[in-house]
ROFI-549836 format. One record per residue (C-alpha): residue number from 1; residue in one letter; x, y, z. Coordinates in Angstrom, 2 decimals, decimal comma, padded with zeros to 5 digits. Each point is the difference from the previous one (the first is absolute). Last residue first. Layout:
// ROFI-549836
+-----+------+---------+---------+---------+
: pos : code :      c1 :      c2 :      c3 :
+-----+------+---------+---------+---------+
: NUM :    a :       X :       Y :       Z :
...
+-----+------+---------+---------+---------+
END
This chain:
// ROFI-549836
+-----+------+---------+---------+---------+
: pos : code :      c1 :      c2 :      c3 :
+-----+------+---------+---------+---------+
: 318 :    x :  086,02 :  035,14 : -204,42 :
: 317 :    x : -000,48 :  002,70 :  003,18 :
: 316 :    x : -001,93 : -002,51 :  002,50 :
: 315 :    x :  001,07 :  001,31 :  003,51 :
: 314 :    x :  000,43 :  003,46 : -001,37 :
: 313 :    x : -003,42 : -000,08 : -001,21 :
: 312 :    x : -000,80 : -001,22 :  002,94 :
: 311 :    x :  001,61 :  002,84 :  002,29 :
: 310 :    x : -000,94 :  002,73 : -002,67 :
: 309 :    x : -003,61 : -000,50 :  000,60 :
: 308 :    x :  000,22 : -000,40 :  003,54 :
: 307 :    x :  001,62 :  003,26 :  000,67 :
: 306 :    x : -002,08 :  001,73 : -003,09 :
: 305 :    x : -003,09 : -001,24 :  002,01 :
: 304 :    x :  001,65 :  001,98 :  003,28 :
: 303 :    x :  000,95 :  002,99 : -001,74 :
: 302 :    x : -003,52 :  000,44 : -001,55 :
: 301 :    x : -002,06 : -000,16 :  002,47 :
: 300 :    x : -003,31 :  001,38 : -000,82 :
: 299 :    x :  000,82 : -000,22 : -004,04 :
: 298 :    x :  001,13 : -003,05 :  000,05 :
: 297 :    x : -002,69 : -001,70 :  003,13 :
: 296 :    x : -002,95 :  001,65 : -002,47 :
: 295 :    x : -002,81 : -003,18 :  001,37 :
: 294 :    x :  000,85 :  001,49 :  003,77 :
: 293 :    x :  003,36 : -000,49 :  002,35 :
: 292 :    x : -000,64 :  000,92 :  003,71 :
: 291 :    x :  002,45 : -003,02 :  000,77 :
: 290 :    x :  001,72 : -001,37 : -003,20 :
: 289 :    x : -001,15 : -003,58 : -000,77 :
: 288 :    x :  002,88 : -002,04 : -002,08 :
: 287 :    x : -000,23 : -003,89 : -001,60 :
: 286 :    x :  002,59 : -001,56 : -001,85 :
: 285 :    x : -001,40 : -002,51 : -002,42 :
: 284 :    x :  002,28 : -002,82 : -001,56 :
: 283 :    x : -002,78 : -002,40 : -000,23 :
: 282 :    x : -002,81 :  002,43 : -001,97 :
: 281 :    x : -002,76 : -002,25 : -000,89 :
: 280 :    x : -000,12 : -002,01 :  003,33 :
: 279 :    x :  001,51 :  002,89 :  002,02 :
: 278 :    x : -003,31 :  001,72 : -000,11 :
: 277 :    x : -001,13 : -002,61 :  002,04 :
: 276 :    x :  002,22 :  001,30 :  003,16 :
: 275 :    x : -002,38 :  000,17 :  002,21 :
: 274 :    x :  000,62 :  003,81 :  000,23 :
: 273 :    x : -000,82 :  001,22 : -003,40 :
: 272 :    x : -002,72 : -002,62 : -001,08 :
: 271 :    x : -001,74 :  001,05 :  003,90 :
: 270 :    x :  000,75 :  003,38 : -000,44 :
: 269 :    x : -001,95 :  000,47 : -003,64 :
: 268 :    x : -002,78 : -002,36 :  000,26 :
: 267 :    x : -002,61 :  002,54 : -000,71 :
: 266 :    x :  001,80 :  003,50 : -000,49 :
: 265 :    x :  001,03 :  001,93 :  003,56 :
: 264 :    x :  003,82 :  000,02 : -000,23 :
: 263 :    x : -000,98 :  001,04 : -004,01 :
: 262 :    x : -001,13 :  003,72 :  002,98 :
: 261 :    x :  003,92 : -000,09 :  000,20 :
: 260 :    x :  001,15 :  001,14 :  003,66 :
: 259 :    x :  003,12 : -002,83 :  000,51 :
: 258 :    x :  000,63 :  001,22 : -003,15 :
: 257 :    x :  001,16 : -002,24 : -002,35 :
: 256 :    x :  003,29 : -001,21 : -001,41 :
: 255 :    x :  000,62 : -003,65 : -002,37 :
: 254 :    x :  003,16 : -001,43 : -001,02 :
: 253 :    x :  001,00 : -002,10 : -002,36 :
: 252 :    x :  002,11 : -002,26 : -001,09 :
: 251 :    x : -000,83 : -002,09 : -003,56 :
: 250 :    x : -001,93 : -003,08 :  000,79 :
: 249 :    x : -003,58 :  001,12 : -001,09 :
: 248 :    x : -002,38 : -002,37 : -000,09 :
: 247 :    x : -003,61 : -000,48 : -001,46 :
: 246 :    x : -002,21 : -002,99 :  000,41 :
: 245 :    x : -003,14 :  001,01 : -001,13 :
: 244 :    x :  000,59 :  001,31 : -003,57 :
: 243 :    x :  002,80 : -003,55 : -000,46 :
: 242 :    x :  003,08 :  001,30 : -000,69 :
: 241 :    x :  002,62 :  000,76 : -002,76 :
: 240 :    x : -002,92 :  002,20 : -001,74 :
: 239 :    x : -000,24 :  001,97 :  002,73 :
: 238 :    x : -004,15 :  001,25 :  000,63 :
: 237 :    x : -001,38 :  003,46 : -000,39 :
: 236 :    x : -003,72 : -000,99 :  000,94 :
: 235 :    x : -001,43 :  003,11 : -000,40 :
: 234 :    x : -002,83 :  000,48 :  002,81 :
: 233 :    x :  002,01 :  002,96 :  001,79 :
: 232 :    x : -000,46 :  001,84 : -003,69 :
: 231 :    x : -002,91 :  002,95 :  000,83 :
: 230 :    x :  002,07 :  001,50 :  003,27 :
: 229 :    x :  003,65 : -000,21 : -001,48 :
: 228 :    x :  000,38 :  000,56 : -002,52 :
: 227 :    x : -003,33 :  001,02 : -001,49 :
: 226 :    x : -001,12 :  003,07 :  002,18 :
: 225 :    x :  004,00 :  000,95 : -000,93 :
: 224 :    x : -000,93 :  000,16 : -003,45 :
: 223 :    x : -002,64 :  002,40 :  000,46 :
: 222 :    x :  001,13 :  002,03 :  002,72 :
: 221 :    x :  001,38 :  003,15 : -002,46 :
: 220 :    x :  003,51 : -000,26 : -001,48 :
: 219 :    x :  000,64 :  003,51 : -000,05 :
: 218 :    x : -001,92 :  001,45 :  003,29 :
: 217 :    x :  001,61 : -002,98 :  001,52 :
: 216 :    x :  003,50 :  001,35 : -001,15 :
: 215 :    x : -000,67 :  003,62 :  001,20 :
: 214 :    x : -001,42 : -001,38 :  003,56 :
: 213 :    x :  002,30 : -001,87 :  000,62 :
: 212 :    x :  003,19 :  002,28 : -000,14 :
: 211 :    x : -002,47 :  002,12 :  001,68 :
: 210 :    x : -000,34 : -002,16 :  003,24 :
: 209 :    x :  003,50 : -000,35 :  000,30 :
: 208 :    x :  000,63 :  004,02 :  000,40 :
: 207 :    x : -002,62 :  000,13 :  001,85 :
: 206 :    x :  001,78 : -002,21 :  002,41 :
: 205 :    x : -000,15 : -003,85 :  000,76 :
: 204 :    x :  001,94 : -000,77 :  003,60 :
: 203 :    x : -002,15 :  001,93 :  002,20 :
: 202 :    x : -003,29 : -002,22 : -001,75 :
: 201 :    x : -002,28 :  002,84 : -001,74 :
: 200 :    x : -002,28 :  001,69 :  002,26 :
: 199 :    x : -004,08 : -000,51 :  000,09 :
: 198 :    x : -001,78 :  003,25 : -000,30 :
: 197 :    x : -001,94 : -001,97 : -002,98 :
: 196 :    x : -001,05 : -002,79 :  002,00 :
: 195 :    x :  000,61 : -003,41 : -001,36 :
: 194 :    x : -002,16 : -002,95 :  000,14 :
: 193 :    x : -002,37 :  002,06 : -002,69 :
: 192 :    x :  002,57 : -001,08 : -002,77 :
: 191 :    x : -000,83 : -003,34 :  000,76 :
: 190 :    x : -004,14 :  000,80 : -001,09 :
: 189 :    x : -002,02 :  000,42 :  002,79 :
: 188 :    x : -004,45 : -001,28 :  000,02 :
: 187 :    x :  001,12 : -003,43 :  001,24 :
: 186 :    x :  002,62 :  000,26 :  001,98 :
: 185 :    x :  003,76 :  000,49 : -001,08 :
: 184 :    x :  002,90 : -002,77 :  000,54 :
: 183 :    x :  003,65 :  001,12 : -000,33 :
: 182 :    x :  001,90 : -002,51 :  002,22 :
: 181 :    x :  000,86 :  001,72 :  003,92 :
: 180 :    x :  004,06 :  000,50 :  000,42 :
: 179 :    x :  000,20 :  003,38 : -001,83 :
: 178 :    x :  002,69 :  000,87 : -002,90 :
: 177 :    x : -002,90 : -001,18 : -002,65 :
: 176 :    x : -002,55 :  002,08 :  001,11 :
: 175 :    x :  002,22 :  003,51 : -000,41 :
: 174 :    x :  001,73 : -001,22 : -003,22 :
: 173 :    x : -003,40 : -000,59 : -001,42 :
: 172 :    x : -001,12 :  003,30 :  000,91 :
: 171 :    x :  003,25 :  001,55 : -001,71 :
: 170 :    x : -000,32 : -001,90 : -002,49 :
: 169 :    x : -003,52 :  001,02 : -000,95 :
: 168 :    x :  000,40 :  003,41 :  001,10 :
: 167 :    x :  002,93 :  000,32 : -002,38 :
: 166 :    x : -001,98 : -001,37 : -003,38 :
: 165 :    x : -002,82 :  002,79 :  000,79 :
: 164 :    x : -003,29 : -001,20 :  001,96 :
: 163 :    x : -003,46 : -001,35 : -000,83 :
: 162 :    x :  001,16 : -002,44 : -002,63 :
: 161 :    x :  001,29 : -001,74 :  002,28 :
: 160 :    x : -003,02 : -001,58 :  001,35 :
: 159 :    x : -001,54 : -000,10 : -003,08 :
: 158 :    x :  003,30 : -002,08 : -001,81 :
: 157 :    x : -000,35 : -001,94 :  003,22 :
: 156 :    x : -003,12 : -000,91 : -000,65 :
: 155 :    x :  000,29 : -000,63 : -003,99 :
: 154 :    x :  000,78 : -003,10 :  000,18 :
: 153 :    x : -000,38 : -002,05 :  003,11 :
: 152 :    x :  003,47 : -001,62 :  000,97 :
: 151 :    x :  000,76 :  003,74 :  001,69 :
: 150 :    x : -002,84 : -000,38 :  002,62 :
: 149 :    x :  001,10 : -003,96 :  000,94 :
: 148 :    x :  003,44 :  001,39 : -000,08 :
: 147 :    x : -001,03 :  002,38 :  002,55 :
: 146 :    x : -001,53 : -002,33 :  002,48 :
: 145 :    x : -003,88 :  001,77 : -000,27 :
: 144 :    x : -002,15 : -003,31 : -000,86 :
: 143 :    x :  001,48 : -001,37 :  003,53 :
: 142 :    x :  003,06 : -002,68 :  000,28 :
: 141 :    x : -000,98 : -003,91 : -000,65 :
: 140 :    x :  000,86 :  000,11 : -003,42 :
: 139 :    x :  003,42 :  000,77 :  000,82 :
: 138 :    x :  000,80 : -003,39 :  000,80 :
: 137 :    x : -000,01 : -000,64 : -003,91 :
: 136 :    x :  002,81 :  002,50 :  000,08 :
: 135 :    x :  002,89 : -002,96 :  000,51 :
: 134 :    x : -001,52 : -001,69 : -003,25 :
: 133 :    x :  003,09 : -000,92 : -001,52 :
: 132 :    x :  002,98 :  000,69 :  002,42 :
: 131 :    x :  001,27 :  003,04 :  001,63 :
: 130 :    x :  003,56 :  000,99 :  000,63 :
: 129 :    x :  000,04 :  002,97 :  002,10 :
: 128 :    x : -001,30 :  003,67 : -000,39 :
: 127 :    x :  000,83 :  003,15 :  002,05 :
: 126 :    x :  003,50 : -000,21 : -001,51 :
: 125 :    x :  001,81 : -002,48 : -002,10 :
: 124 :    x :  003,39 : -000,98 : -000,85 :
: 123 :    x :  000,56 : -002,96 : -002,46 :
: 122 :    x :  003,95 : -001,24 : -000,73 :
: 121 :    x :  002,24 : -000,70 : -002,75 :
: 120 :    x : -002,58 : -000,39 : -002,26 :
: 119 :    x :  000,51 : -000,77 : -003,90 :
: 118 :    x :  000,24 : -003,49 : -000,24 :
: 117 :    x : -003,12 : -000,39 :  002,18 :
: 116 :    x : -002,01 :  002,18 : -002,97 :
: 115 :    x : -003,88 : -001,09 :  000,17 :
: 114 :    x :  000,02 : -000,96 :  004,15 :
: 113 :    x :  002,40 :  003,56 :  000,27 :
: 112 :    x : -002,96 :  001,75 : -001,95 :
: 111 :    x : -002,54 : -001,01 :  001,65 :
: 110 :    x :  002,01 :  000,72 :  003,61 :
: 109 :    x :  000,46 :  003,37 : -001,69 :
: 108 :    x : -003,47 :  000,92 : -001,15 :
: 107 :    x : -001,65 : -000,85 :  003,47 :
: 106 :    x :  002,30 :  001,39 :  001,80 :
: 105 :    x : -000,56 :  003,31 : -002,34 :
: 104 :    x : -003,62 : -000,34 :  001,62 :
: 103 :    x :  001,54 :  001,91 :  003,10 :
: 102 :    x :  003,41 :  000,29 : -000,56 :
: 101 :    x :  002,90 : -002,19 : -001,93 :
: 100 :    x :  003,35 :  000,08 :  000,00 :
:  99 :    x :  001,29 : -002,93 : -003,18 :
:  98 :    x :  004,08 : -000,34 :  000,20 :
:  97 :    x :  001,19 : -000,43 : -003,46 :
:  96 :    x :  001,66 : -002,48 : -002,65 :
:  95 :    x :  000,65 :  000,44 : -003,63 :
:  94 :    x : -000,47 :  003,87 : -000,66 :
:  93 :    x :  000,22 :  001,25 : -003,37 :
:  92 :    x : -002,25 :  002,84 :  000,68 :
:  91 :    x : -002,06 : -001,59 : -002,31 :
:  90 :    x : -000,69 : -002,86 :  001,01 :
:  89 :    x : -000,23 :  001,33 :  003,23 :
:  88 :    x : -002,82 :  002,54 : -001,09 :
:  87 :    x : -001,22 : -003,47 : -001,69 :
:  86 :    x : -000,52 : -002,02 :  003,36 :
:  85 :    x : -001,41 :  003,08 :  001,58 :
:  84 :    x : -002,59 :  000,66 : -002,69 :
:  83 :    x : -000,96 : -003,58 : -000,03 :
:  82 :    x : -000,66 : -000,31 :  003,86 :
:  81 :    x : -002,14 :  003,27 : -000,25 :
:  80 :    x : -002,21 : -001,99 : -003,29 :
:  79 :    x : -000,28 : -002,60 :  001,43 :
:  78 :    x : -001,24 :  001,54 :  003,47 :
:  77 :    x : -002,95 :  001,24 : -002,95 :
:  76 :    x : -001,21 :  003,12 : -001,40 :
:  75 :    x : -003,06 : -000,38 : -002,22 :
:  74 :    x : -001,95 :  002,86 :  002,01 :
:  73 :    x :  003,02 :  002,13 : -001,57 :
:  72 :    x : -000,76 : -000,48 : -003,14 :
:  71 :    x :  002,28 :  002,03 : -002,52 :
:  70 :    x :  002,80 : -000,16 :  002,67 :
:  69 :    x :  001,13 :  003,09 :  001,70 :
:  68 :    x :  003,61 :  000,78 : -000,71 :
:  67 :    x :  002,27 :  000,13 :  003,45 :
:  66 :    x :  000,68 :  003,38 :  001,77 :
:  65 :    x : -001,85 : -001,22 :  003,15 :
:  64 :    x : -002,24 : -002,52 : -000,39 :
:  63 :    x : -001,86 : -001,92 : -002,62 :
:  62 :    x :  002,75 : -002,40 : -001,42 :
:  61 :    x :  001,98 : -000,06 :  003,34 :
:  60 :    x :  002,77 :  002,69 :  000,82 :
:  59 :    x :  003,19 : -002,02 : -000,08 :
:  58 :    x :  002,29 :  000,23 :  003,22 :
:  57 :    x :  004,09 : -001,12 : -000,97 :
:  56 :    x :  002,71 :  000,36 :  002,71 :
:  55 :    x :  003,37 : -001,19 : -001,61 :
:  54 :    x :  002,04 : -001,31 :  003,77 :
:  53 :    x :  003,15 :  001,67 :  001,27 :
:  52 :    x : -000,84 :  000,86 :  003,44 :
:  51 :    x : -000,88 :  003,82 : -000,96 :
:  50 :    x : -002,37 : -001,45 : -002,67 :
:  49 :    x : -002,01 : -002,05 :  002,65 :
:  48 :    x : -000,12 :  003,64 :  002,04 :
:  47 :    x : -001,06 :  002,22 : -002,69 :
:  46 :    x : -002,86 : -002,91 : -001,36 :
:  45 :    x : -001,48 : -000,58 :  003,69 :
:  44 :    x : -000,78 :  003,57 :  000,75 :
:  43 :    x : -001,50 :  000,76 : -003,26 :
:  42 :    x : -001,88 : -003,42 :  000,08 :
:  41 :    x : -003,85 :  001,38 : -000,13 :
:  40 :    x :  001,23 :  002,85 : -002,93 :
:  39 :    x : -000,43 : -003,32 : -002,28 :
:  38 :    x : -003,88 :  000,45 :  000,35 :
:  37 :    x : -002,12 : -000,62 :  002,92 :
:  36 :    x : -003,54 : -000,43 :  001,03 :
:  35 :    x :  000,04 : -002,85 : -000,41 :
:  34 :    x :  003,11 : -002,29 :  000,02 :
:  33 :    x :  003,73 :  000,40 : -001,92 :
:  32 :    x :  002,16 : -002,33 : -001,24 :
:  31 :    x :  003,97 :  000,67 :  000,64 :
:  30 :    x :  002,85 : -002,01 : -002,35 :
:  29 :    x :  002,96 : -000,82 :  001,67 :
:  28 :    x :  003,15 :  000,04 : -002,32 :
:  27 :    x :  003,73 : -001,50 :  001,11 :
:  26 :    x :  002,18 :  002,78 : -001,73 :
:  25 :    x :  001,18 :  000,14 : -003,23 :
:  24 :    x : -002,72 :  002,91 : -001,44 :
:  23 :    x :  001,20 :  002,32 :  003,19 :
:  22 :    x : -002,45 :  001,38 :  002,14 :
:  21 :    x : -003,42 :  001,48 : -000,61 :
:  20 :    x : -003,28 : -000,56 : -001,69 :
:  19 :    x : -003,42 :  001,55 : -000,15 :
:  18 :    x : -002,13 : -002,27 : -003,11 :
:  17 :    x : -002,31 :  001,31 : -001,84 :
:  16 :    x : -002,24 : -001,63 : -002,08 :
:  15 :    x : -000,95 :  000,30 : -004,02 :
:  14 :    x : -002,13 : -002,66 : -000,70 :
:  13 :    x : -000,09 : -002,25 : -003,10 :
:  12 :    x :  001,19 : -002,98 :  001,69 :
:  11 :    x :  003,40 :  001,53 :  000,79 :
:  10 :    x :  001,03 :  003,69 : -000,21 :
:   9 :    x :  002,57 :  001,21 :  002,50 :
:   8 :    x : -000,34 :  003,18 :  001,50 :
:   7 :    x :  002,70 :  001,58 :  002,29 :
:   6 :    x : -000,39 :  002,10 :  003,36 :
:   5 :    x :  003,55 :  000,76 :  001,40 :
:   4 :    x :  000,25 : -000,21 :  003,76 :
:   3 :    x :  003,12 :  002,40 :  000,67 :
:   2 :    x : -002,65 :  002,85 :  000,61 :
:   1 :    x : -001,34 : -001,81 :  003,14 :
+-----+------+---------+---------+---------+
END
């Protein structure tokens, strides 16, 4: 861990930090982060893509982590995410790049490989396939206390969290999110509720983990990540070399999920995954299921992901 070095580079008038390791001339693969997680999410994956000979590169959102704050959060936007990545690169003077995404960082790297084909050797993601326009519409059907129903609503989740220290909050969050069951509270609960407070911590995430967290969140606050992603999945972030409806990615890829995922359980989710449909926007998709694997499959099993990791991006080193 102490060979990652933790630069800032300044582009569109934010200051964000960017954990980076491996040699400036080798083949770079940029890392995007989900929620609750920071850079510290791809420690395990950075070493070991370094080791092989690749630049590993993990940006801490605007918002998160040790990244600047931006004067209005509540304004963030997936824009603004894809953006920041595309001018980190910039940059870092890097021309081409493998995209790994997890979680709602899927969501930012497929955008940002439909904006930048030129510059994407291949798409990665975790926990989160390709989805097209209007994929969460089917979420509408789900009960009043889904989770990111609760944390669309402002100022409920901000309550809810409110109640607790930075490190509770992730750590409850990591708790719900590693089961199998999606995070849906009655009536009178709020999500944080859904977890008891004798619950453990996952085997594989240690206090140690947890406070790395914990220290950044208690920096950077929830408000910006309340935005992106839970208050922007309506932003239409569209290509402009295709139509907004018909998206495609041609670029390999591959995609790994837990066989025990509770986004498994999301409207729609299996059937897109397993028909096959989700090969209509993404032709050159590779699909993976680890057994026993839940929505943190790199951090759970880390030497396997790395395995599969380093296997395409040996497969399609440019």
């Amino acid at each position: 861990m102490e060979q990652i070095k933790h630069p800032y580079v300044e582009v569109n008038g934010l200051k964000l930090h960017v954990a980076e390791i491996g040699s400036d001339s080798s083949p770079a693969v940029v890392f995007l982060h989900g929620f609750p997680e920071i850079w510290y999410t791809w420690r395990h994956q950075m070493i070991d893509v370094a080791n092989a000979g690749f630049r590993a590169i993990a940006p801490d959102y605007r918002g998160y982590g040790l990244s600047d704050i931006p004067q209005q959060p509540e304004k963030t936007s997936f824009a603004d995410l894809i953006n920041d990545t595309a001018s980190i690169l910039d940059y870092l003077a890097i021309s081409k790049v493998f995209v790994i995404g997890k979680d709602f960082g899927a969501m930012v790297g497929y955008a940002f490989s439909l904006f930048h084909p030129e510059k994407v050797a291949g798409v990665i993601t975790l926990g989160v396939p390709f989805m097209p326009p209007g994929f969460f519409k089917s979420h509408q059907a789900l009960p009043e206390g889904f989770y990111m129903k609760r944390w669309k609503e402002p100022g409920r989740a901000e309550a809810d969290f409110g109640r607790f220290d930075a490190k509770t909050v992730v750590k409850n969050i990591y708790i719900m999110f590693s089961r199998s069951e999606m995070p849906i509270a009655g009536e009178n609960q709020e999500i944080m509720d859904l977890v008891d407070p004798s619950a453990p911590l996952p085997s594989w995430f240690t206090e140690e983990d947890l406070s790395a967290y914990g220290d950044l969140y208690r920096k950077s606050g929830f408000q910006t990540p309340l935005q992106v992603p839970y208050r922007s999945f309506a932003e239409n972030v569209g290509s402009p070399q295709q139509g907004v409806d018909d998206p495609k990615v041609e670029v390999p890829a591959l995609f790994i999920m837990g066989e025990e995922d509770y986004v498994f359980k999301f409207p729609r989710m299996e059937e897109y995954l397993k028909s096959g449909e989700v090969k209509t926007y993404v032709p050159n998709l590779e699909i993976v299921y680890l057994p026993q694997g839940c929505h943190f499959v790199h951090e759970q099993f880390p030497d396997k992901v790395n395995q599969l990791i380093l296997d395409f991006l040996t497969r399609n080193k440019y």
